[in-house]
C-alpha positions, 0 to 999 in steps of 0.5 A, a space after each residue: 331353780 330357787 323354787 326347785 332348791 327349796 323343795 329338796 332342802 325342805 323334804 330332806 330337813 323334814 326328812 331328817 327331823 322324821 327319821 333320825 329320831 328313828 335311830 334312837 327308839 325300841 327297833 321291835 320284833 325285827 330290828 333288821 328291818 327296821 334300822 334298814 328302813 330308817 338307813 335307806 330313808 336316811 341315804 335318801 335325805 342326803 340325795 335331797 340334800 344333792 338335788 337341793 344344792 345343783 337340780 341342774 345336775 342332778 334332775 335325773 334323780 328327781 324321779 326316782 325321789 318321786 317314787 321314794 315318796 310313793 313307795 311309803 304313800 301309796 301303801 298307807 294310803 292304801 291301808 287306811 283305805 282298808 281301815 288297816 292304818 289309824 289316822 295317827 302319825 304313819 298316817 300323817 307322814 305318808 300324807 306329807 310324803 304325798 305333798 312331796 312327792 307332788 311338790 317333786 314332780 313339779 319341780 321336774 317339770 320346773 327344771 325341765 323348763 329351765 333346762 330349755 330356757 338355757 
């Protein structure tokens, strides 16, 4: 479980040094859009922060984090496929965002193997 507790403490303190700076920057044409993003990405650190405290309890959440680093991995992947999305820093967090999500389906299966060990 130290393995599992350092994986969710690590994405939400990336996550927090990525995001809040957000909130102190220009929102563009659609604020609404914008600061909704950084709200949500923002509510999702602190359910890392929940994981990383008690993964035993709260391993059901563990794939729903999967698919908050897929939901921002995939589309930019995707657009720099496409040539849509420079290489830069959108293309740099999506990449870690992947390491994440990869690091948080291993800890799945590494709570699950706890979880039978019990």
């Amino acid at each position: 479980m130290k393995t599992i507790r350092i994986i969710f403490a690590l994405a939400a303190l990336w996550g927090l040094i990525a995001v809040v700076p957000g909130l102190f920057a220009e929102a563009g044409p659609q604020p609404e859009y914008y600061y909704g993003f950084l709200g949500l990405a923002l509510v999702f650190q602190l359910i890392f922060i929940m994981i990383a405290i008690d993964p035993g309890r709260f391993r059901p959440l563990i794939p729903i984090a999967v698919l908050e680093k897929l939901a921002f991995f995939l589309p930019v992947s995707l657009l720099y496929a496409q040539g849509r999305v420079p290489m830069g820093p959108v293309f740099f967090g999506a990449m870690v965002d992947g390491l994440f999500m990869l690091l948080f389906a291993l800890a799945w299966f590494l709570s699950r193997k706890a979880g039978q060990a019990a």
